[in-house]
Every structure is written in structure tokens, then in C-alpha cells.
N, C-alpha and C positions, 0 to 999 in steps of 0.2 A: 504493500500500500504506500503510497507517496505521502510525504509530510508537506505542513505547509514551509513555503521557504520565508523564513525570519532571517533578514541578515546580521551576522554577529552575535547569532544565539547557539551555542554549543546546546544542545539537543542532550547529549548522554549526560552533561554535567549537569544542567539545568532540572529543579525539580519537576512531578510532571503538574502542569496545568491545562487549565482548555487549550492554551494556543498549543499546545505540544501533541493535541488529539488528532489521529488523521482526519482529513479532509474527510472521508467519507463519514465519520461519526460525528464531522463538525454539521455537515449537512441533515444530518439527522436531527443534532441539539436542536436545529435552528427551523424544526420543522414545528418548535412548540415555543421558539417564541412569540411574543406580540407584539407590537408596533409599537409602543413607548419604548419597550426595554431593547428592542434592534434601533433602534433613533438614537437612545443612550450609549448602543454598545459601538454607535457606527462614529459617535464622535471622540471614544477612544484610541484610535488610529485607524490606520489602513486595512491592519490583518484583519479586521473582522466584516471589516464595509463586503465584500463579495457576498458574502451569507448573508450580512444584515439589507442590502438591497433586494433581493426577493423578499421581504417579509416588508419593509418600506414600501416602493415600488409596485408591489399589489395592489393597494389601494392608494390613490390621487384624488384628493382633498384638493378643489377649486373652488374653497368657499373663505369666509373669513367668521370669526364669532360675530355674533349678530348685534353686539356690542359696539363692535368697531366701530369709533369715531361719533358714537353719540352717548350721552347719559343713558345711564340706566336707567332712568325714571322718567328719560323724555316720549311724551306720546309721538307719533308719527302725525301730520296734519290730515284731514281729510278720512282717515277710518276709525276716529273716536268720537261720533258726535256729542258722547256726555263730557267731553274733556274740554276746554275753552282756552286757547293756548294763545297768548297773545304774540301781537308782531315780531318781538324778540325772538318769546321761543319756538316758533314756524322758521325765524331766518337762522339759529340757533342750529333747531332739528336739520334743513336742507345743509348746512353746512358743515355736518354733522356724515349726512349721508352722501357728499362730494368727497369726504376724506375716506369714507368707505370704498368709493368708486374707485381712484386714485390707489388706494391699496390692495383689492382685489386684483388689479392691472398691473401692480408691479408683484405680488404672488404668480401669476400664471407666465412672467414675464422669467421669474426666477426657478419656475419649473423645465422654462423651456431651456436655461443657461444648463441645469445640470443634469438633464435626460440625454442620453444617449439612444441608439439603435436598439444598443443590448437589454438598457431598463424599460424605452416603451414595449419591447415584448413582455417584460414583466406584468404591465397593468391588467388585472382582472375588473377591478373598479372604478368609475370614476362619478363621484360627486361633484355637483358645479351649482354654483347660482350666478345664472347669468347679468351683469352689472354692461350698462352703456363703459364700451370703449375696451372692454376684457373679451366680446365675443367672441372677435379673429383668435385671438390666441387658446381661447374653448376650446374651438374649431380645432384649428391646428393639432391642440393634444389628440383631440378623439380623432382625428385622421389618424395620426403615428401610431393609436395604441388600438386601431380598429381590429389587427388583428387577431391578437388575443382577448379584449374587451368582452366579460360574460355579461358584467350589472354594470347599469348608469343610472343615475340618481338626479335628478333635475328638481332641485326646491329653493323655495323662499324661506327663510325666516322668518318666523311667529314674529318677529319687532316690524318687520317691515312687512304688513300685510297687504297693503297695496299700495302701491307709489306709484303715480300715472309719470315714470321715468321715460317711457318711451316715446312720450308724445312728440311731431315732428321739431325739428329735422333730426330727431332720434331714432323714428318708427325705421330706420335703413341699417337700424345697427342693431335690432332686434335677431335674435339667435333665430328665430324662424325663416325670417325674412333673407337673412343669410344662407341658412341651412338649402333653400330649395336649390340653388345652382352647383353646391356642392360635390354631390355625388357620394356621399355621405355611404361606406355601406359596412356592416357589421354582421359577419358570417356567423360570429359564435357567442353573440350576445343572447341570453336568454330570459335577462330579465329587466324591465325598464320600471322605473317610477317617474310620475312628477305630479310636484307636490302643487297644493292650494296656490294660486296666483301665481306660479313661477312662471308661467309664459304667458304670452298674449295672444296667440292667435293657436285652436283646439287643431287646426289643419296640421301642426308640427307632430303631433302624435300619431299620423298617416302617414308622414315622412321616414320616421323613425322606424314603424311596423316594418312596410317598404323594403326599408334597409337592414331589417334584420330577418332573414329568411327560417332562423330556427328559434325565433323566441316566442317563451313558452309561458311565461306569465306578464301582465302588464295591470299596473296601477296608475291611472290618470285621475285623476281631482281639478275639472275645471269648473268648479260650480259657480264662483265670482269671477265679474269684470272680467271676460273672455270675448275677443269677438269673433268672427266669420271672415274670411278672408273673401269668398264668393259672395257676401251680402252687406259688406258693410264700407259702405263708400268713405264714410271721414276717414276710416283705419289703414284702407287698403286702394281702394280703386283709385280717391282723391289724387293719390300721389305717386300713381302705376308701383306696379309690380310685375314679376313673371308671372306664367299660366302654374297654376300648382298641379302635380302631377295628379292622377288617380291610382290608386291601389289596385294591385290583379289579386282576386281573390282566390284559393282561401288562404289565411294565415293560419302557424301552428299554433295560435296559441290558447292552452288546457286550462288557466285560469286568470280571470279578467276580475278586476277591478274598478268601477267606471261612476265619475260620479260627474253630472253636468243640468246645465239645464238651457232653456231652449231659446235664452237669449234676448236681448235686448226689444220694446216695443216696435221698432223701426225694423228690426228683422221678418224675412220671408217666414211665416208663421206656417208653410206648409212644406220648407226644407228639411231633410234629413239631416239632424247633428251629426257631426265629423265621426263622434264616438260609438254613435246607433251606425252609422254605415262599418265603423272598425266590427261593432258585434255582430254585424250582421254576416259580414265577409269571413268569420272566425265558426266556424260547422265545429272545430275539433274542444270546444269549449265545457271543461268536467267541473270548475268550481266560477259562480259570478256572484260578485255582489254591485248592486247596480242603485244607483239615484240619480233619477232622471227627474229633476224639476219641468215637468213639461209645461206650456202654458195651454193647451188642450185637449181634451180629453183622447181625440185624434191620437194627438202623438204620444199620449200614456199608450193608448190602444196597438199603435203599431210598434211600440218597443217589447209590450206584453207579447203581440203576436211571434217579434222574432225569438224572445225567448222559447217560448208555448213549440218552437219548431226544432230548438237545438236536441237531436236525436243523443247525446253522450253528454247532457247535464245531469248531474248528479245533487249538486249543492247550489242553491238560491237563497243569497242575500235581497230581500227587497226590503231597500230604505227608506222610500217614500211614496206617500200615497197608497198604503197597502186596501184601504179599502176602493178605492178605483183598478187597482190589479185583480183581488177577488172579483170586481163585477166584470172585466172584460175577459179574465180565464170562465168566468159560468158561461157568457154571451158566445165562447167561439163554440163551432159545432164539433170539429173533428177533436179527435183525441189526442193530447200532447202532453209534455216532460215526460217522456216512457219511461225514463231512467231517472228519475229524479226522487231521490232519496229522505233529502232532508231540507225543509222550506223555513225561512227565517225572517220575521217581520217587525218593524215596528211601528210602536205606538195603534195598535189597534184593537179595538173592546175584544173582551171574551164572548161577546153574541154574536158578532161577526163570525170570530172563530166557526162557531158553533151551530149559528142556525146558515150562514152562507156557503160553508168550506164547499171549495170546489172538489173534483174528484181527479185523486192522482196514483195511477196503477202501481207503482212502486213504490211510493211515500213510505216511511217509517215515522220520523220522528216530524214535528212542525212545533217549531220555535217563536217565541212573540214575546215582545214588550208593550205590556196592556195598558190603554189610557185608563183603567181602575185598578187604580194598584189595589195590592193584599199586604197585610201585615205578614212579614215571611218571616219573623220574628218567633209568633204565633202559630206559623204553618209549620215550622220547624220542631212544635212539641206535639203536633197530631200523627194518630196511629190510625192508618187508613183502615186499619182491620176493626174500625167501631162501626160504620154502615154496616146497619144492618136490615133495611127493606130497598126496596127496587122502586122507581119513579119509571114511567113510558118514555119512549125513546120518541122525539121529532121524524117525523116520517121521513120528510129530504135528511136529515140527520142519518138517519138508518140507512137509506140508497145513496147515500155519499160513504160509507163507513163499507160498505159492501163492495162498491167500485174501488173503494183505497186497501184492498186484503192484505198491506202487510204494515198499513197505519198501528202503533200500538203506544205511542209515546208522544204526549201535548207536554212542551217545557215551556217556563217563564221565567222571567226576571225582572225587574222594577226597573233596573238600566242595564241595558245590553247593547255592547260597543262592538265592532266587530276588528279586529287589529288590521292595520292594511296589508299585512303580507295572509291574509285568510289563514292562517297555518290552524286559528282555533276551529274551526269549523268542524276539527276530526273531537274536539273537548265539548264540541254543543251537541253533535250525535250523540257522545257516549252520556252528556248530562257532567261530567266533571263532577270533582269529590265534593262541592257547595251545591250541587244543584240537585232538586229534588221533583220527581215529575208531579205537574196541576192533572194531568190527567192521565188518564190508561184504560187502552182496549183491549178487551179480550175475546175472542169469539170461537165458539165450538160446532164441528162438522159432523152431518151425519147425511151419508145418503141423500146427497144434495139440498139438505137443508143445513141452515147456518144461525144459531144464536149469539148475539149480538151483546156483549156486558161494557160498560163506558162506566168509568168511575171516575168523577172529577171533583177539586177542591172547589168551595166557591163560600163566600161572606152572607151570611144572613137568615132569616128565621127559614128562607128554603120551606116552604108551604105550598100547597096548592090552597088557589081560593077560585070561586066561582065569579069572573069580572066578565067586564065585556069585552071584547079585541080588540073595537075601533076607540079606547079610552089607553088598551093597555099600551100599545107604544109611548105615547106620548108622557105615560109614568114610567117611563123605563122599563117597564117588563118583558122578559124573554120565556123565552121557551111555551110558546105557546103550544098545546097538543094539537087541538083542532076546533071547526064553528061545531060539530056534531057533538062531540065529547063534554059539553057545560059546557063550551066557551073555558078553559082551564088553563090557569098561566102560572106559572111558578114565578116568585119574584125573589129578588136579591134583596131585603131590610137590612138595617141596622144587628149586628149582631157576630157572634164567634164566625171563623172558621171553621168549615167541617164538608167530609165528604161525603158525597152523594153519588149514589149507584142508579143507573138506567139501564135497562136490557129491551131484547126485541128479539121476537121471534115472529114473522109474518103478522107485525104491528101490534103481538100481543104481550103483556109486560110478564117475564118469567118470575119468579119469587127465589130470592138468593138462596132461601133453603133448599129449594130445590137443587139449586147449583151446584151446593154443597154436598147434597146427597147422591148426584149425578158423579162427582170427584171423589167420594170415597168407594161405589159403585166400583169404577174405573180403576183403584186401587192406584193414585197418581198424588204424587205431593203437592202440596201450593203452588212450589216453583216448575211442575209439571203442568199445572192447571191453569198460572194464570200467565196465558202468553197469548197470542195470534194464532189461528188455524190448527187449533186442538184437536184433533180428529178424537169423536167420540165410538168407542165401540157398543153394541148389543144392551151388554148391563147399563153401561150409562144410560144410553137414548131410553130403555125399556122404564127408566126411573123417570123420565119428563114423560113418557107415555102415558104410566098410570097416573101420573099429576093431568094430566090433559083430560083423562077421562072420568077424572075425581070430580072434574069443573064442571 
């Protein structure tokens, strides 16, 4: 094995140390260091910089602390309307964010002095916020390091949430506006982010797709101050620009992140956003979480349709508008998410849940953040094993519950965020170690019949009273049976938590003991018995038989 050469270091006389380790075990060490301590070790001299630039050089940090060059306690002008910042501290603040500019520019000025051939092939990452007068030299990096480049990172700073910096004669030095003659292309990049307001025009993130032929997840956030390059004359057309390419579809990429909305009053209210044509173009799409601020219902309806179509989704984030998504999945006819596993929602009552779900053939679990919270405090000391009689099952309830055969898990939580690399979404299927399920189905099979058990947590004296229908919505009341049945509504009051069992069997309500005495029939444990698609044998079925003929 070859040593490293140190000049003037006698080697057998010297005791041993790292530097005296072969090269090949030094490459090993330095496969577990981390980027402060190779930073530290590379300004100890020379011997160690070869090792310590792979572990550097991996990742390219094009940002600066978001500090730079203002107070910390300075607001930014224009996105704190409760903040009242007089003339000083507005001329203060911008001059504040000119010395930002000015040194973000001499940083990417100072990457390019000490990169070489050898280190841009190093880069697997690259972080940047784009600042007036740093673009060219952005650029430049992501040229050199295109080739090995996996992640790029494109965000603004939470200080600087929006700063209309680019307005002209700036809008030409915008990273977008740049990027389209570029040529821009990235073989082995697989993952992109960009963050809240860090660009100006949502068309850069078709550029990018474009130019990454194998990437496999994308995270875009343009929900603020974004505009349209094809619709928006002050931004773009005022003051020419090129044609911006289109995308050949499909893209690889398995899981998307996309959060937008549809734009300024003066925009084409019946255009395709940049980010709807990227989801639409992407077929190979296994996890999305999507906020789409649309401004009508139109264009909620045809972002819902292109999901409703992707054949290999599995996981759906819907962040906004969940009840305009439930009414445009009931309103389509054909049948869609085939593969879609586990549905995740917020902000939307538990009656929706419940009297609207649409029907989805593979579903399991269906996640929500309820605008009626529950004391989970509370929920946390209840034993579902104290229900003990059966309430009738909602008729669409029960032929929604049939068309979903492997629905068995409703989860909640008072706030639920979802991280932008999706990675928890495998923690919201399994319910994670805090999380306890609001509801649970169970249904048992016999010779093509199917009883139906729904046990759900829910606030209040839980009663049936005899009302009238066309008074109960208007009280809040759910779960109404039917006009034929009383007029019969169960309502949510004042009062503990506690759980409530409903069953169905060809609209008729089974009685849990029977259930019970069906499952020891069967000679099957609880945890045998209370799951999805039971299949019941002889002795079972023969024990709801005599209850049927007892009635």
C-alpha cells in the first residue's frame, strides 16, 4: 500500500498518527467525516485538503445567513403590514439588503477563484438564492458541476420574504430569464426544491424538469407573488423576452410536491398553471402533495381530474380546498386513484368525512385535520373496548365502505404539517407511536355477503332524537338515517368523548353481541377478528343466522 508523501517526515521514526495511515484507510476515515470538521481539518495544511475536498466540495452553499447586512430585528418593507417602519428604517432595511447583494456576489465570485475541474466533479449539491448581479456566476457553477449534480436547492430566506428586487431594469438578470438560452442540462440530478418566493416566474421549474431527464422527486412552493411568463405583460412581454421552451412529456418523476395558485386578477383565468401542466406531463407519479389555490372551481376540477387519472399514485396530500376535491372526485363518473392507498386532508369537518367520502378501491388509511377539533388529551385515556351497542350505518356511508374493501383506518390530528421532502407519509400510514386511530373498519365475509362494523371516536351526548331534516343541517346535525326511518339524526352536544359503533348488513343494524358470539363461534382472537375482509366460516355465519331468524 503507498503512504502519503510528507516531506521530511521519517515515517519508521515518527510515532504513528492519522497522517502516517495509508491513503487507503485515510479514505475510509474521511468517509465519516462532516463538513465542519473537513473545513477544520483542510485548514491545517495541505496533507489533508485531498480527503477533506470531497466531503467540502459535495455540497456548494451559494447563499449567505439571512442576516447578512441587516438587523436582526429589522422588518423587511412591504410584507409586514402590522409593522410601521418609518423612512429611516425602509432606507436603513434596503441598504441593509445592497450589502447582502454585494456579498453574495463576491461569495460565488470566491467559489469560482478556488474550484477547479477536479472539485466541480465533486459537487452533488448545490444551494443558491438567487440575488440581482450573482446570477451569471449561479449559472456558471451549475454549468461546471452539471455533471455530477444529484440535489439543487433554490430558496429565499424566511427574512426576506419578498422583495420586489427584480423589478426592471433588473427583471434581465433574473435566474429565469437567464436560464432559458442557456442550455442548462443535468443528466443525474434527481432531486430539485424551490423554496417560497425564491423565483419569479413558475415557467423556471419546466426548464429545470426539461433539463433533468432522470429526476425523481420535485418540490416547488410558488404560492406568493409568482407571475406567468405567457400572461403577464408588465413582467415579461413589456420588455421582450425569448419564446420559452415546452416540455416533451413524460417526466420521471415518483414524487411531487407542488404548491401554487392560479394567479394574479389580470391573468388568463382559463390557463393551465406551469405546475398543473408539470403534473400532468408526470404519469410515473407514486407520492403528491398538492395546493393548488385555484381561483375557480374549473380549475380545482381539472387539477382533481389529472390526479383522479394518475394510474401508480399511491399517496395524496390534498392541502387545500378539501371539500371542493371530495365534490369533484363524487361528480367524475369513471373510476380512478386505483392504487391509491392513503388520502390526506386538511382542515375538513368529520361529516364530510363521513356522510360524502368518495369511493376508493384500494384506500386503506384516510388522514385529516378537522375544523372540530377533539380534546386528544381526553381521547388519549378512552378504551374503545367500552361500546357497547350498534347505531345504523348511512346508506351512501355503507356503499362507499363496500366500494373502499380495504379502507380500515380514519387518522386525525388537531395540526398536521406534512415535511416537504414527504418522507413522513410512510409515519401517517402506519399512524406513528403518538397517533391513535378516530376510526376503524371492520367487515366480515360470507358467501357473498359482507357485514359492515365502523367504530368511530366522536364529542357529545351521541343520541338519536326524533327532529326534522330540513331544520337539522342548519343545527349542525349529521348522520342523518333516512325521511322513512323518524326523520332520525344523531347529533354531536356538549359533552365527553367516546366511541360509537355502527354496523350494516343489507341496511340492517347487526347487534355487537352478536358479533361477538359470531368471533368466538369462529374460535378467532380480537386481533383475528377485528381487521378488513374476515372471511367468516359455517359456525360463524350459522350464529347471525339464528339471530336473523330470532327477529
Amino acid at each position: 500500500m503507498s503512504l502519503i508523501d510528507v516531506p521530511r517526515l521519517n515515517l519508521l521514526s515518527s510515532p504513528p498518527s492519522l497522517i502516517t495511515l495509508p491513503r487507503e484507510l485515510l479514505n475510509l476515515v474521511f468517509d465519516f467525516v462532516d463538513r465542519p470538521s473537513a473545513l477544520a481539518l483542510a485548514r491545517t495544511g495541505s496533507v489533508f485538503a485531498p480527503f477533506c475536498d470531497k466531503v467540502i466540495w459535495q455540497r456548494l452553499d451559494l447563499k449567505l445567513n439571512p442576516n447578512h447586512g441587516h438587523s436582526p430585528s429589522t422588518f423587511p418593507p412591504e410584507i409586514s403590514p402590522r409593522v410601521s417602519l418609518s423612512d429611516r428604517e425602509e432606507r436603513a432595511w434596503w441598504k441593509g439588503e445592497e450589502l447582502h447583494q454585494v456579498a453574495i456576489k463576491a461569495k460565488v465570485a470566491m467559489v469560482h477563484m478556488r474550484a477547479d475541474e477536479k472539485r466541480w466533479r465533486m459537487v452533488q449539491e448545490v444551494f443558491l438564492e438567487p440575488r440581482p448581479g450573482a446570477v451569471d456566476g449561479m449559472l456558471y457553477a451549475l454549468e461546471m458541476a452539471s455533471s455530477s449534480l444529484r440535489r439543487l436547492v433554490i430558496e429565499r430566506s424566511a427574512k426576506t420574504d419578498f422583495i420586489d428586487d427584480w423589478r426592471p431594469p433588473k427583471h434581465h438578470q433574473s435566474l429565469e430569464i437567464k436560464s432559458i438560452d442557456r442550455g442548462l442540462s443535468f443528466p443525474f440530478l434527481t432531486e430539485l426544491h424551490i423554496g417560497p418566493n425564491a423565483i419569479r416566474f413558475a415557467e423556471l421549474a419546466l426548464l429545470l424538469v426539461q433539463a433533468s431527464p432522470n429526476l425523481r422527486c420535485l418540490f416547488v412552493d410558488v404560492i406568493y407573488d409568482v407571475y406567468n411568463l405567457a400572461d403577464n405583460a408588465l413582467s415579461w412581454n413589456q420588455y421582450g423576452g425569448p419564446s420559452f421552451p415546452v416540455i416533451v412529456p413524460p417526466t420521471s418523476i415518483s414524487t411531487m410536491r407542488i404548491r401554487f395558485s392560479h394567479g394574479w386578477p389580470g391573468d388568463n383565468p382559463d390557463r393551465d398553471h406551469p405546475l398543473h401542466k408539470l403534473l400532468r406531463w408526470s404519469p410515473n407519479i407514486e407520492r403528491l402533495s398538492v395546493h393548488a389555490n385555484s381561483r375557480t372551481d374549473a380549475q380545482r376540477k381539472s387539477i382533481v381530474e389529472t390526479a383522479h387519472g394518475l394510474t401508480k399514485l399511491e399517496y395524496l396530500h390534498w392541502e387545500y380546498d378539501a371539500q371542493g376535491f371530495v365534490d369533484d372526485v363524487n361528480s367524475l363518473r369513471d373510476v380512478g386513484f386505483l392504487r391509491l392507498r392513503l388520502l390526506v386532508f386538511h382542515d375538513i369537518p368529520w361529516s364530510v368525512i363521513i356522510e360524502q367520502l368518495p369511493a376508493f378501491p384500494m384506500i386503506e388509511t384516510i388522514y385529516f385535520s378537522p375544523d372540530e377539533h377533539y380534546y386528544f388529551d381526553e381521547f388519549d385515556e378512552l378504551d374503545p373496548c367500552e361500546a357497547t351497542s350498534a347505531w345504523p350505518m348511512l346508506s351512501l356511508l355503507a356503499r362507499r365502505l363496500h366500494e373502499s374493501p380495504r379502507l380500515r383506518t380514519f387518522r386525525s390530528s388537531t395540526y398536521l404539517d406534512l415535511p416537504p421532502d414527504l418522507d413522513d407519509f410512510v409515519n401517517l400510514h402506519s399512524g406513528g407511536d403518538k397517533e391513535r386511530p378516530i376510526g376503524e373498519v371492520w367487515s366480515y365475509h360470507h358467501a357473498g355477503s359482507e357485514i359492515l362494523h365502523l367504530r368511530l371516536m366522536g364529542a357529545g351526548s351521541m343520541m338519536y332524537r326524533s327532529l326534522d331534516l330540513a331544520n337539522a343541517a342548519d343545527q349542525g346535525y349529521i348522520f342523518p338515517r333516512s325521511p322513512e326511518e323518524e326523520r332520525q339524526t344523531r347529533t354531536f352536544g356538549d359533552g365527553e368523548l367516546g366511541w360509537w359503533d355502527y354496523t350494516d348488513l343489507d341496511a340492517a343494524v347487526v347487534p355487537l353481541s352478536v358479533l361477538e358470539e359470531m368471533r368466538v363461534a369462529e374460535g378467532a382472537s380480537i386481533v383475528q377478528w377485528e381487521r378488513r375482509g374476515v372471511e367468516v366460516g359455517e359456525a360463524g355465519w350459522a350464529v347471525l343466522s339464528a339471530w336473523q331468524q330470532g327477529c
